[in-house]
VEXKEMAR-578406 format. One line per 10 residues: number of its first residue (from 1); their letters; for each residue z, x, y of C-alpha. Coordinates in nm, 2 decimals. Each point is the difference from the previous one (the first is absolute). Example, Ala and Ser with C-alpha at 12.3 -4.5 7.8 and 13.67 -1.06 7.14 Angstrom:
1 = as = 0.78:1.23:-0.45 ~ -0.07:0.14:0.34
***
This chain:
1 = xxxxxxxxxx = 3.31:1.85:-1.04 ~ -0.09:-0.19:0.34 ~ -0.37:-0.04:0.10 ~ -0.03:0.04:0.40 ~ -0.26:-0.28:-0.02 ~ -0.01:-0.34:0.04 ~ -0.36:-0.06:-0.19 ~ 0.03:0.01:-0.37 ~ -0.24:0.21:-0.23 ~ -0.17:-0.16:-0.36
11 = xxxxxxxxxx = -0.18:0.25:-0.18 ~ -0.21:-0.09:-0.37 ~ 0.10:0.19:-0.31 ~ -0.28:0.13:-0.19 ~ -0.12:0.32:-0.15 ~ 0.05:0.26:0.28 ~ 0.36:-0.15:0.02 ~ 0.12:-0.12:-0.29 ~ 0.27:0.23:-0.11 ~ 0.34:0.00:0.05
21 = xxxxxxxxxx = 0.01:0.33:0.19 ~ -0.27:-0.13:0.27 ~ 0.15:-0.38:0.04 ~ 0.33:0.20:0.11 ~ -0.23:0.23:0.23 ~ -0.17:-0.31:0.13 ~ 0.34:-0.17:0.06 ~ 0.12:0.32:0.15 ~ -0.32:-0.02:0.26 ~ 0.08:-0.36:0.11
31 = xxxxxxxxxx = -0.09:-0.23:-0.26 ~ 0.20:-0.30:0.00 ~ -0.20:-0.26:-0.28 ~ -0.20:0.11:-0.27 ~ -0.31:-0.22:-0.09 ~ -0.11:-0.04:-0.35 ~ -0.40:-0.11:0.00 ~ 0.04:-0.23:-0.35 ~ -0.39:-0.01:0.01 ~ 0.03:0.34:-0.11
41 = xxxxxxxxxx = 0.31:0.07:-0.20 ~ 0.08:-0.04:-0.38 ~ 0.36:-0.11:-0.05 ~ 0.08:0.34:-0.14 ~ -0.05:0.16:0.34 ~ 0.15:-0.26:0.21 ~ 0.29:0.06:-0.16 ~ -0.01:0.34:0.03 ~ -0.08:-0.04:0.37 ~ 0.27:-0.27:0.02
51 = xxxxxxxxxx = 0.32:0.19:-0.20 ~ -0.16:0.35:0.23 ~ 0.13:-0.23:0.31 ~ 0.26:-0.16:-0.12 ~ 0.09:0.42:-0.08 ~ -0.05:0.09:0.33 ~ 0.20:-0.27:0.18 ~ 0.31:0.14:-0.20 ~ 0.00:0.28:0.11 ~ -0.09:-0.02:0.37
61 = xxxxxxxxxx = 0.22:-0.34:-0.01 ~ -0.22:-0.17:0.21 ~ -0.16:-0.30:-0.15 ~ -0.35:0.01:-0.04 ~ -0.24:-0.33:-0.01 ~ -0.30:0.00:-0.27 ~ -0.31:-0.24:0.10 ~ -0.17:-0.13:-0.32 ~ -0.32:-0.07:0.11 ~ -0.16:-0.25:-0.22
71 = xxxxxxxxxx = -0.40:-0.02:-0.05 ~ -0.12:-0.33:0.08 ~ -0.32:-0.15:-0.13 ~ -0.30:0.22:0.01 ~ -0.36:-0.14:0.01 ~ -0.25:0.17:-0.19 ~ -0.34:-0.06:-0.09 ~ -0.12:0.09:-0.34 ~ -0.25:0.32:-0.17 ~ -0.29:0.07:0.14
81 = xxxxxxxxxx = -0.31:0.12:-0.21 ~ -0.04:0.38:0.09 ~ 0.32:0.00:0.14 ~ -0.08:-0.09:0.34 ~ -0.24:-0.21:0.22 ~ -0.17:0.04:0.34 ~ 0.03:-0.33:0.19 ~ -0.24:0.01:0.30 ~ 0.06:-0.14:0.33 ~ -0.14:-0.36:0.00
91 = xxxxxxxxxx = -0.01:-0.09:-0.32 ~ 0.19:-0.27:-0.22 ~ 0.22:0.13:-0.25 ~ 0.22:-0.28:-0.25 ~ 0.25:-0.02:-0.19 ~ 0.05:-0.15:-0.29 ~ 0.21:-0.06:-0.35 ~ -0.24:0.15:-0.24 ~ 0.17:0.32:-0.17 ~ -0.29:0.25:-0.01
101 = xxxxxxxxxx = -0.07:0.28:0.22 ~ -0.09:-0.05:0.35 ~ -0.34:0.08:0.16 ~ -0.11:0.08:0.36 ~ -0.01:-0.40:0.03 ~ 0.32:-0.14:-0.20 ~ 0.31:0.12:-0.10 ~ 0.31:-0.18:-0.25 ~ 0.31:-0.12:0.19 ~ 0.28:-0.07:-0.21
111 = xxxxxxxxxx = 0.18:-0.18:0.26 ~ 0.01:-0.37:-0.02 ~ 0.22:-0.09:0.28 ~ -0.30:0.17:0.26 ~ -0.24:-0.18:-0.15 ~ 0.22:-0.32:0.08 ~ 0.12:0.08:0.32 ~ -0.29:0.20:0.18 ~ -0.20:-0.20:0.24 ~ -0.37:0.08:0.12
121 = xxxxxxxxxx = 0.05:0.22:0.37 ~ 0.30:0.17:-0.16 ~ -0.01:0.38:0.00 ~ 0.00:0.22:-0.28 ~ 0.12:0.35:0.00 ~ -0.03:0.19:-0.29 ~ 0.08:0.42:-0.01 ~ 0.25:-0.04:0.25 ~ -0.24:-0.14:0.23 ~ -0.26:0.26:-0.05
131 = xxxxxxxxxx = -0.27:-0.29:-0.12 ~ 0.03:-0.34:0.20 ~ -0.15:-0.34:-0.14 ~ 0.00:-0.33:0.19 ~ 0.00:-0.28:-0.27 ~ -0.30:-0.23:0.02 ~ 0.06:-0.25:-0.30 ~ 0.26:-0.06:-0.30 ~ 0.03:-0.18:-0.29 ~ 0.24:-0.04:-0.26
141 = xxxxxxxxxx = -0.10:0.30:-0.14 ~ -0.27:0.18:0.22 ~ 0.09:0.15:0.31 ~ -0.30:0.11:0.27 ~ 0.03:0.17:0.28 ~ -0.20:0.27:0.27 ~ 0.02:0.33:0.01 ~ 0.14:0.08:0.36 ~ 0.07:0.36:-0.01 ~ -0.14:0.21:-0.34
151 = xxxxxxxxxx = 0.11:0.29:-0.25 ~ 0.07:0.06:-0.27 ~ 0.19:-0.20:-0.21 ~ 0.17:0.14:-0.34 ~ 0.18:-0.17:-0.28 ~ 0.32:-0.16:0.00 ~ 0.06:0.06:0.38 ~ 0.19:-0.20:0.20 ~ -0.08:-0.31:0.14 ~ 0.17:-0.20:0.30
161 = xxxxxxxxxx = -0.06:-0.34:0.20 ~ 0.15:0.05:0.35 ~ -0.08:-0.40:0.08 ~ 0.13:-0.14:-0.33 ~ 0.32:-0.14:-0.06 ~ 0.01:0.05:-0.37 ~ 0.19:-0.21:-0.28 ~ 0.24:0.23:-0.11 ~ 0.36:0.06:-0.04 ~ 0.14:0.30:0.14
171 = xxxxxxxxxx = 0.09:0.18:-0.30 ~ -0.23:0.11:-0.30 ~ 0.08:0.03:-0.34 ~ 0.03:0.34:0.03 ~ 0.19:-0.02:0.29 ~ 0.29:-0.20:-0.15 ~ -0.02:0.24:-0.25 ~ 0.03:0.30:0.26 ~ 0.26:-0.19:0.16 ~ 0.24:-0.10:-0.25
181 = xxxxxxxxxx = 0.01:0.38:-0.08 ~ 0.06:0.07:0.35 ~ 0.29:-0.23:0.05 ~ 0.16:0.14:-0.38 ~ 0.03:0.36:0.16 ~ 0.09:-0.13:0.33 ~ -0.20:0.07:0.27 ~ 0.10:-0.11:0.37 ~ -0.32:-0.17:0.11 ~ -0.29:-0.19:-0.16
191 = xxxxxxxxxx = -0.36:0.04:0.21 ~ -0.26:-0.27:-0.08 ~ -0.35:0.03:0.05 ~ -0.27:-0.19:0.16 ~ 0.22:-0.26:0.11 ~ -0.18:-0.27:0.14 ~ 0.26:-0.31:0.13 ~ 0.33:-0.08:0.02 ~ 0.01:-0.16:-0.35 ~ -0.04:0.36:-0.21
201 = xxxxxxxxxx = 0.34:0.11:0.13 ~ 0.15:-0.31:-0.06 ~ -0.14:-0.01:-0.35 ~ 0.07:0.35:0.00 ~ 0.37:0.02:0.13 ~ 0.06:-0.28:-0.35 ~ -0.13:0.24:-0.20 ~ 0.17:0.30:0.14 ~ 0.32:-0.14:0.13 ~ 0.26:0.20:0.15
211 = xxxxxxxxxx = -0.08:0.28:-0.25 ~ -0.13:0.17:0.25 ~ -0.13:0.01:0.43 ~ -0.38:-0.16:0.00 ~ -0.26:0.13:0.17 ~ -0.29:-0.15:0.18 ~ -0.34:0.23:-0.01 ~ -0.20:-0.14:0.29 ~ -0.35:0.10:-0.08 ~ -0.24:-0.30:-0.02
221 = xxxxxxxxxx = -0.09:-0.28:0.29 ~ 0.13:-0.24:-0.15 ~ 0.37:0.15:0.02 ~ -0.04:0.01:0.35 ~ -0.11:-0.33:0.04 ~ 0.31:-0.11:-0.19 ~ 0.23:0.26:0.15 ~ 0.26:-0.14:0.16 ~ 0.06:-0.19:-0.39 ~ -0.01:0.38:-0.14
231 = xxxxxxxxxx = 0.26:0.14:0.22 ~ 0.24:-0.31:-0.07 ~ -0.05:0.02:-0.34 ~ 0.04:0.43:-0.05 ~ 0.24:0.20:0.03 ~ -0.20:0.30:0.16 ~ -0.39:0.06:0.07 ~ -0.24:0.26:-0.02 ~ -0.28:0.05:0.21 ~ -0.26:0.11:-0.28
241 = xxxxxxxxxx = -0.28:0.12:0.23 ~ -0.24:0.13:-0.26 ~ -0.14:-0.28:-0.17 ~ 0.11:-0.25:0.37 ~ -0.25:0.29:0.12 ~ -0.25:-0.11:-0.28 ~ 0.04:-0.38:0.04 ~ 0.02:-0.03:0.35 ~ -0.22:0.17:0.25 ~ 0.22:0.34:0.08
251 = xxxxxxxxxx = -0.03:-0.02:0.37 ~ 0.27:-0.27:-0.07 ~ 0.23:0.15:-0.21 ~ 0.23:0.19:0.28 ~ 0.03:-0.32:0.23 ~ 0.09:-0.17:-0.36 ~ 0.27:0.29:-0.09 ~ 0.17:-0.04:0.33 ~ -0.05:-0.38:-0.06 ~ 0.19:-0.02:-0.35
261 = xxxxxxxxxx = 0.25:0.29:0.13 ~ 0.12:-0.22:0.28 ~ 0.00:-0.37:-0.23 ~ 0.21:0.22:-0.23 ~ 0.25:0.18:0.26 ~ 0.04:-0.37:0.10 ~ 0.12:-0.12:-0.31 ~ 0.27:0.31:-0.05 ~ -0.22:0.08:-0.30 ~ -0.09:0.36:-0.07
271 = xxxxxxxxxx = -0.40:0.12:0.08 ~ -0.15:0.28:-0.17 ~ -0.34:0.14:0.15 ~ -0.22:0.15:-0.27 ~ -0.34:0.16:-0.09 ~ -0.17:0.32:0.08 ~ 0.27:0.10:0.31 ~ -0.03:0.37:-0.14 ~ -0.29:-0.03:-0.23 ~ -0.17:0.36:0.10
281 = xxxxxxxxxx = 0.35:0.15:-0.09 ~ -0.09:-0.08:-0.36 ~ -0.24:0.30:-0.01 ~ 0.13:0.19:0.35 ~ 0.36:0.13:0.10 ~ -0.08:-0.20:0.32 ~ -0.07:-0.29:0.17 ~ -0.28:-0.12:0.23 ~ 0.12:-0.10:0.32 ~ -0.13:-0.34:-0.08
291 = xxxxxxxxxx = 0.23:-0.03:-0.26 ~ 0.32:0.12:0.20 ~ -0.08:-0.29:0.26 ~ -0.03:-0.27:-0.31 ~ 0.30:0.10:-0.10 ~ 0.21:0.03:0.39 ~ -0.18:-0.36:0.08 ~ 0.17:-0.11:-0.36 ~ 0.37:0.15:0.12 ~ -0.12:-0.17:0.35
301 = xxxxxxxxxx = -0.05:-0.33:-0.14 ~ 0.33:0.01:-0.13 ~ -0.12:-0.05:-0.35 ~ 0.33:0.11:-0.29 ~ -0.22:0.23:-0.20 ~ -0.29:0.19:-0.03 ~ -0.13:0.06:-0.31 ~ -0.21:0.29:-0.16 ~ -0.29:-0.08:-0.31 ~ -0.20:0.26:-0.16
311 = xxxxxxxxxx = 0.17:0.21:0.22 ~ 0.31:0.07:-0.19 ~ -0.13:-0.12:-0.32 ~ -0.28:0.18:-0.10 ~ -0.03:0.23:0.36 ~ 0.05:0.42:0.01 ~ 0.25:-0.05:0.24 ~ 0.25:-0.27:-0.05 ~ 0.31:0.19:0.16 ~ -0.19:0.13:0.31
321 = xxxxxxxxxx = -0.11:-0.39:0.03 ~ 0.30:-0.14:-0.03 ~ 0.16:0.28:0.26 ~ -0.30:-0.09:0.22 ~ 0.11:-0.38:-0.01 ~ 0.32:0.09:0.12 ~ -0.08:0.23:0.27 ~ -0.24:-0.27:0.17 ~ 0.28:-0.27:-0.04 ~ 0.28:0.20:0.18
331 = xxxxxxxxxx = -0.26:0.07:0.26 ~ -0.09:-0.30:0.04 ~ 0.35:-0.10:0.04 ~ 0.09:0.26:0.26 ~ -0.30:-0.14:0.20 ~ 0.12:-0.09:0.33 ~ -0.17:-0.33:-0.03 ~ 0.07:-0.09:-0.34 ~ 0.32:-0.27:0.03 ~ -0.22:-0.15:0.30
341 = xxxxxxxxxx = -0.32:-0.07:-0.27 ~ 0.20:-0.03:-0.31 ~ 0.23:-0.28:0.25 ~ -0.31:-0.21:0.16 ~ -0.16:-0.15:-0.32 ~ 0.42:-0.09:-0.14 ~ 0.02:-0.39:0.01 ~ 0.37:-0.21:0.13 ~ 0.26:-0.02:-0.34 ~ -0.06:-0.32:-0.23
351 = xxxxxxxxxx = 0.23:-0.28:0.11 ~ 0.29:0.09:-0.21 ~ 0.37:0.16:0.07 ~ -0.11:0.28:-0.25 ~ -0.34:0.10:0.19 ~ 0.20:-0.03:0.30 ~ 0.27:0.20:-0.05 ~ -0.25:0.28:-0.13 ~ -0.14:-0.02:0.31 ~ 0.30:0.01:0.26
361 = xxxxxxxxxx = 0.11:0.29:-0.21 ~ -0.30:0.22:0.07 ~ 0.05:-0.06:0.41 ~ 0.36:0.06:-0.01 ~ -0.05:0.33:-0.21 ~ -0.29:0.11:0.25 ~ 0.23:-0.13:0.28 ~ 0.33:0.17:-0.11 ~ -0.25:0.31:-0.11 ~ 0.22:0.02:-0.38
371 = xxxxxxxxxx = -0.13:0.21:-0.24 ~ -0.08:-0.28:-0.28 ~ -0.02:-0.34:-0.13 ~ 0.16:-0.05:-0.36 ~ -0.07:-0.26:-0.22 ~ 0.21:-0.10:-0.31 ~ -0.26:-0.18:-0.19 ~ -0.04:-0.17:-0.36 ~ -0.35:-0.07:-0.02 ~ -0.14:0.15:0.28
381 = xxxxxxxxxx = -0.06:-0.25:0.23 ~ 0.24:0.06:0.29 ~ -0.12:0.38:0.00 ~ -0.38:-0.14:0.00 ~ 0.10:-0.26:0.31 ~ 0.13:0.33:0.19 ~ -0.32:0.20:-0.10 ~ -0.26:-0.24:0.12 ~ 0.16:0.03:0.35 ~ -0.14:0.38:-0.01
391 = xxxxxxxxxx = 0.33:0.14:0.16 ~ -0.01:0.36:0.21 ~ 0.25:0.10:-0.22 ~ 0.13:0.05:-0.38 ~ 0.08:-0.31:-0.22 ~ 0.18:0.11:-0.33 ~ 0.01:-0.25:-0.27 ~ 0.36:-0.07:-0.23 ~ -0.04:-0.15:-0.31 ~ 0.18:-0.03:-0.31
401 = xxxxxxxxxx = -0.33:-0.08:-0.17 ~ -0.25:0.27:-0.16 ~ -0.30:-0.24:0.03 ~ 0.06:-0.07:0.37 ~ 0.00:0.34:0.08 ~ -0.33:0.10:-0.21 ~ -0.11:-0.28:0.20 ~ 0.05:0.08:0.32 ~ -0.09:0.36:-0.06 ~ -0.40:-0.18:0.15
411 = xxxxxxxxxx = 0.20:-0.16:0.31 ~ -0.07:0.16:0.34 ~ 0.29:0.23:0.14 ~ 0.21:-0.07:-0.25 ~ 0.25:0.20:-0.17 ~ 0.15:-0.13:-0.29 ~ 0.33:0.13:-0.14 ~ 0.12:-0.18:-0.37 ~ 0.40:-0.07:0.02 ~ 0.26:-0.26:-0.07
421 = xxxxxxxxxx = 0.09:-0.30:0.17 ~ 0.32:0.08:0.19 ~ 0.30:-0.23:-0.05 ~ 0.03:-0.11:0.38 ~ -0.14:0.06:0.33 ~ 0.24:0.26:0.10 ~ -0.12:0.18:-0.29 ~ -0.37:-0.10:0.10 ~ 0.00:0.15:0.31 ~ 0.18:0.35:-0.11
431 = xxxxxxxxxx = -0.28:0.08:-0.30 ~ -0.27:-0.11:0.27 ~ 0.14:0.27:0.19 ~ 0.07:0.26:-0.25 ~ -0.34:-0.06:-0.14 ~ -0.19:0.02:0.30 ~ 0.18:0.34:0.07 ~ -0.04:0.14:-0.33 ~ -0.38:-0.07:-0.02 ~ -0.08:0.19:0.33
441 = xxxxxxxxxx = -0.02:-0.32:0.24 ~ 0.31:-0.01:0.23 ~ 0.21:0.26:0.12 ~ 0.36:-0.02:0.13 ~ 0.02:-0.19:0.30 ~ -0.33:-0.20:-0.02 ~ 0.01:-0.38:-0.13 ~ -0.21:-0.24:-0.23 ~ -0.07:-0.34:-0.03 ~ 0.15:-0.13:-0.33
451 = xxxxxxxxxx = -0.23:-0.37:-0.13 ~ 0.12:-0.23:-0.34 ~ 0.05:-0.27:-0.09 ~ 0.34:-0.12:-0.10 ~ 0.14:-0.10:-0.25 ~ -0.15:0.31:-0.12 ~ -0.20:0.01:-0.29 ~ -0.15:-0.29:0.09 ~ -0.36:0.03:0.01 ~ -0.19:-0.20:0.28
461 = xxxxxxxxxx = 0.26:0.00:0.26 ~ 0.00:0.24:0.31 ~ 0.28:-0.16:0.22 ~ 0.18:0.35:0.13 ~ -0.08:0.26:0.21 ~ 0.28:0.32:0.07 ~ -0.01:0.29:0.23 ~ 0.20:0.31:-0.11 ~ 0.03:0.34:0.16 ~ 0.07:0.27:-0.19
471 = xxxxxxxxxx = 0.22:0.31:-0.01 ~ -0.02:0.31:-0.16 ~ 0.05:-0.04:-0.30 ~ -0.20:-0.28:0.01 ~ 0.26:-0.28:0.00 ~ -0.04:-0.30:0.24 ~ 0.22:0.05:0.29 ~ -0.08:-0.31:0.22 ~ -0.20:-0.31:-0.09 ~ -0.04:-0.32:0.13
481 = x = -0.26:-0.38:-0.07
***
């Protein structure tokens, strides 16, 4: 099965798609990764979810990526007498380390590490930004601050400091926990939340090793103040727009998603775009317009994937929004003026012969107009390098390794096919060829660009590039370097 699109589609398990009969549907429609929201799953049903994948892949034989998305710390504040609390425009709320019930003037806050790191002018958003508080004074264990904009505020609801760098590590308790799971069944990639610098995914990446792909969820200022740290560090990001949208002010969150989509695209590191791209579709069988453009300027952008929420978890029409996806994408591609957009925010190779020959392979395949770059690849990286020049034409992915290819199943445009290492290039360039014919891509008489690395097997070391031309029986019948 060949998708005839470059973008890739994540789509979030839950209760409206959580058996095996609809994840193979939802494959079926154009799903290519299947997130798993830990925030929200016992470990019974992510492994349910997980082995109903893991099902499907076998009998499509396509690999399939799962994206356990981990929780991340949550800020709450504690009970409030009655239940809830009206919180008037220009008054002073606190709060404070007393466990009773709150009142229209205090409320408990069993977070320590605000207390320490919150600083008077710091906002506080609490309700996903429904109430906003400036703070005004602290203490060790009294926090003041003005009521900015009012409402309602109810127990236990969230709580989050857009200006504050907080003292925390960038996995909970519960979130090891989650994780450790996660890693046991083995899932493809790890998302953390709320990351905030650099250091999390370094602290992170000990913790998680090469268990599995790490994910950076860019959703506070503070990540993208320490960006550039982030996307060194992670493996992948994802632009988490609906609580960026609640920290930052959301007239900046689309010059930030294109921001973050090009830092990554830079970096050959796979960009998912996520948050509310379909969101009527979870109660309508269609679209607004509004949402079609989110998700064209997303395919525009060159972003890898585009990812669906509520939509496909807990929505009434998970298949017609995952078809809908997929229609946009190919339209988007088909666009006249797509390569021109999707080529003007690319950035020159990295300094090295691997980035380089990725990129000399993409002009000589648009040059010599061949049907397809193929990549024999161990862990992914020379297929990525290839992607994150956003060629005009299909880049199919060899490797002898499961992971890899559950892996790249998020990369942009590529199409990843699991098989031996051949025994020498001769051999090399003949199953390029007969792959690439039996999976739809060449035909007889067109060519494709052939990239590895040799010795092969080795990982890290894309040295070779072949061009093959093909007969028909798919054989190669000229080649040359």
């Amino acid at each position: 099965m060949r998708r005839s699109r470059r973008v890739k589609i994540v789509a979030t398990l839950g209760p409206a798609s959580s058996s095996p009969e609809m994840i193979e549907r939802l494959f079926e429609a154009g799903v290519d990764v299947f997130r798993i929201n830990m925030s929200h799953s016992s470990y019974d049903v992510v492994k349910k979810l997980h082995a109903a994948v893991r099902s499907a892949e076998a009998r499509f034989g396509r690999p399939i990526g799962v994206l356990a998305d981990l929780q991340g710390p949550k800020f709450r504040v504690g009970e409030l007498g009655g239940g809830s609390a009206m919180l008037n425009e220009g008054k002073t709320f606190a709060f404070d380390t007393t466990e009773q019930p709150g009142t229209p003037d205090r409320v408990f806050l069993p977070h320590p590490q605000i207390f320490e790191a919150v600083e008077p002018g710091h906002t506080l958003l609490l309700d996903d930004g429904k109430v906003r508080m400036t703070v005004t004074a602290k203490s060790p264990k009294r926090i003041e601050a003005s009521v900015v904009v009012g409402g309602v505020l109810a127990s236990r609801k969230g709580i989050s400091l857009p200006d504050t760098v907080l003292p925390i590590g960038p996995l909970t308790e519960k979130d090891r926990n989650d994780l450790d799971y996660a890693l046991r069944l083995g899932v493809d990639w790890v998302a953390l939340s709320f990351v905030q610098r650099g250091e999390d995914m370094r602290l992170a990446r000990q913790i998680v090793g090469q268990g599995a792909a790490l994910m950076a969820k860019i959703e506070k200022p503070a990540a993208i103040t320490d960006l550039d740290a982030i996307v060194a560090n992670a493996d992948g990001l994802m632009v988490a727009r609906g609580d960026l949208g609640v920290e930052m002010p959301v007239e900046r969150v689309p010059g930030l998603q294109k921001q973050i989509v090009s830092r990554a695209r830079a970096a050959g590191k796979p960009v998912v775009v996520a948050t509310q791209m379909l969101e009527s579709m979870i109660t309508s069988p269609v679209p607004t317009r509004a949402e079609v453009s989110d998700v064209a300027t997303a395919v525009f952008d060159g972003a890898d994937a585009i990812m669906l929420s509520a939509e496909s978890a807990v929505g009434k029409y998970p298949i017609e929004a995952i078809r809908m996806m997929d229609r946009i994408a190919i339209e988007v591609q088909h666009d006249p003026n797509y390569n021109a957009i999707v080529h003007a925010t690319r950035t020159p190779p990295q300094e090295t012969s691997a980035d380089a020959i990725a990129a000399a392979a993409h002009t000589v395949a648009d040059t010599l107009k061949l049907a397809g770059i193929i990549c024999y690849t161990a862990t992914g990286s020379t297929a990525l390098r290839v992607a994150r020049e956003r060629p005009n034409l299909p880049v199919i992915g060899l490797s002898p390794v499961v992971a890899t290819g559950r892996k790249l199943a998020l990369a942009w445009g590529v199409h990843c096919v699991l098989t031996g290492d051949p025994e020498n290039q001769a051999a090399m360039v003949r199953k390029a060829c007969r792959i690439a014919f039996e999976e739809g891509f060449a035909k007889a008489g067109e060519g494709v660009l052939i990239i590895a690395g040799v010795p092969l097997g080795s990982p890290g070391t894309t040295n070779m590039v072949r061009i093959a031309y093909l007969d028909d029986q798919g054989n190669p019948v000229a080649e040359g370097s």
